[in-house]
C-alpha positions in Angstrom: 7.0 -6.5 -2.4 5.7 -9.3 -4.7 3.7 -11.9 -2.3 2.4 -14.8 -4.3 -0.8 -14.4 -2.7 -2.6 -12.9 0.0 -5.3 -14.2 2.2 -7.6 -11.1 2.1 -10.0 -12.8 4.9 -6.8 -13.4 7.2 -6.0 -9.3 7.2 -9.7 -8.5 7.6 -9.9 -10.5 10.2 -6.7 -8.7 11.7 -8.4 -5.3 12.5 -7.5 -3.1 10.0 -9.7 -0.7 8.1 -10.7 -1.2 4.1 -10.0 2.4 2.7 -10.4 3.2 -0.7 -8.6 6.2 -2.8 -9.0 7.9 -5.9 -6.9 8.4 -8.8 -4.2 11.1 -7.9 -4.7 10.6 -4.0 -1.9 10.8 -1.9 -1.7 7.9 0.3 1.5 9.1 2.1 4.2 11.5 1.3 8.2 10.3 2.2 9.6 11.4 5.4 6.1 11.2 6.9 6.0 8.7 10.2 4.3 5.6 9.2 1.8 3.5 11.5 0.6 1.0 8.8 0.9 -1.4 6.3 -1.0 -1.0 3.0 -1.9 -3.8 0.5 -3.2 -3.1 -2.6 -6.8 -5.0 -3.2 -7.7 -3.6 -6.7 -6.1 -0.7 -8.8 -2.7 -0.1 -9.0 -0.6 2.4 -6.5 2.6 4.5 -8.0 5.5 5.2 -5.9 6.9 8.6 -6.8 10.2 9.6 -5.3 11.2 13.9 -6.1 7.9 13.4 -9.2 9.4 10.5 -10.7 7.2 7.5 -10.9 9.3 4.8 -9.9 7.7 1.4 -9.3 3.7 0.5 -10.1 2.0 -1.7 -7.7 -0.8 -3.6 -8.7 -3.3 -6.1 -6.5 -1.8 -8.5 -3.7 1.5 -5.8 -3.5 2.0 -4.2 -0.5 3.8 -1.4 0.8 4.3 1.0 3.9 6.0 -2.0 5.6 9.1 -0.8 6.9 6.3 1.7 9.4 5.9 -1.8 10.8 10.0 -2.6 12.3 
């Protein structure tokens, strides 16, 4: 998802924790239960689906937001 922008003092203020990952981390593999929602400060994030890259997010995306419905 593509927000125009986000207001990085509003989620801070929200409770949730500022976690940082390193190149080649897993953040979450599919078919896993979700619990959060994950915005991407700095960096960018690839979504592999079965090894194959298929979408590159970069600051102010967000993703892991379907865990939320």
């Amino acid at each position: 998802m593509k927000p125009t922008s986000i207001d990085f003092q509003v989620l801070s203020r929200a409770g949730g924790d500022r976690r940082s990952y390193q190149a080649g981390d897993v953040i979450f593999r599919a078919g896993e239960a979700g619990t959060e929602l994950y915005v991407v400060r700095d960096g960018t994030v690839a979504v592999e689906v079965k090894g194959n890259i298929v979408e590159r997010l970069g600051p102010s995306e967000i993703f892991g937001e379907m865990a939320l419905v």
